[in-house]
C-alpha positions as semicolon CSV with decimal commas, in nm:
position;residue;x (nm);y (nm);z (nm)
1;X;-6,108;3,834;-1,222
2;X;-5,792;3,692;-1,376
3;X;-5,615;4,013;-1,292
4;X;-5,655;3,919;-0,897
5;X;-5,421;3,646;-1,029
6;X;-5,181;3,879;-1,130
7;X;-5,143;4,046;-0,831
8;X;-4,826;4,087;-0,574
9;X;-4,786;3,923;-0,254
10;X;-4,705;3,578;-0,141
11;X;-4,970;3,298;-0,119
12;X;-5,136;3,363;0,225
13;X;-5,263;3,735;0,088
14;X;-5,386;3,556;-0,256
15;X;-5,547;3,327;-0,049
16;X;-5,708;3,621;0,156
17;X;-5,743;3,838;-0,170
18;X;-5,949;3,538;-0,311
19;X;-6,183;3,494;0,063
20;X;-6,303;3,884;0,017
21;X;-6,382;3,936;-0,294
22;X;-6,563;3,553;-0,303
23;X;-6,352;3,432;-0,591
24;X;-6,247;3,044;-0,584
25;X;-5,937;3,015;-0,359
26;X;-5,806;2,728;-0,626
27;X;-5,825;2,993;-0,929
28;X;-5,637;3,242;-0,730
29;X;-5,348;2,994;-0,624
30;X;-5,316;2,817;-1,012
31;X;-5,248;3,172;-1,099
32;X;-4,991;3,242;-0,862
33;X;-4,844;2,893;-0,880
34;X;-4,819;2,960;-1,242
35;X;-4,661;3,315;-1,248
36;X;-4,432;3,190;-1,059
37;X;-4,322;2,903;-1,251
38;X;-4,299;3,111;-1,584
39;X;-4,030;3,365;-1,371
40;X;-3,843;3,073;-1,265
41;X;-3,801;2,903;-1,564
42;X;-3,756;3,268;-1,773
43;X;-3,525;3,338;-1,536
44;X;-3,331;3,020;-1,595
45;X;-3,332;3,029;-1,973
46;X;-3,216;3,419;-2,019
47;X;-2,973;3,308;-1,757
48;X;-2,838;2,995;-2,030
49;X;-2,877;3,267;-2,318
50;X;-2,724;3,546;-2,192
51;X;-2,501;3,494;-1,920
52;X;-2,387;3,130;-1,986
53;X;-2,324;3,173;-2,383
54;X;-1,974;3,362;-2,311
């Protein structure tokens, strides 16, 4: 079920995502918490390589 992870929306529909299809609520949001941390910080350090470098 890591895909459910993976999936768009914010964190009330993971949280409803998770309720229906009787996955752990805490799995669901340490996936989203984490996608979202890996787009922040890419976003930061493409942002230092390409855009800040000239």
């Amino acid at each position: 079920m890591a895909e459910a992870g993976r999936a768009p929306g914010g964190l009330a529909e993971m949280s409803l995502i998770a309720l229906v299809l009787q996955i752990e609520t805490a799995f669901m949001v340490c996936h989203h918490v984490a996608r979202i941390l890996m787009v922040v910080v890419g976003a930061a350090l493409a942002f230092r390589r390409f855009v800040a470098a000239k």
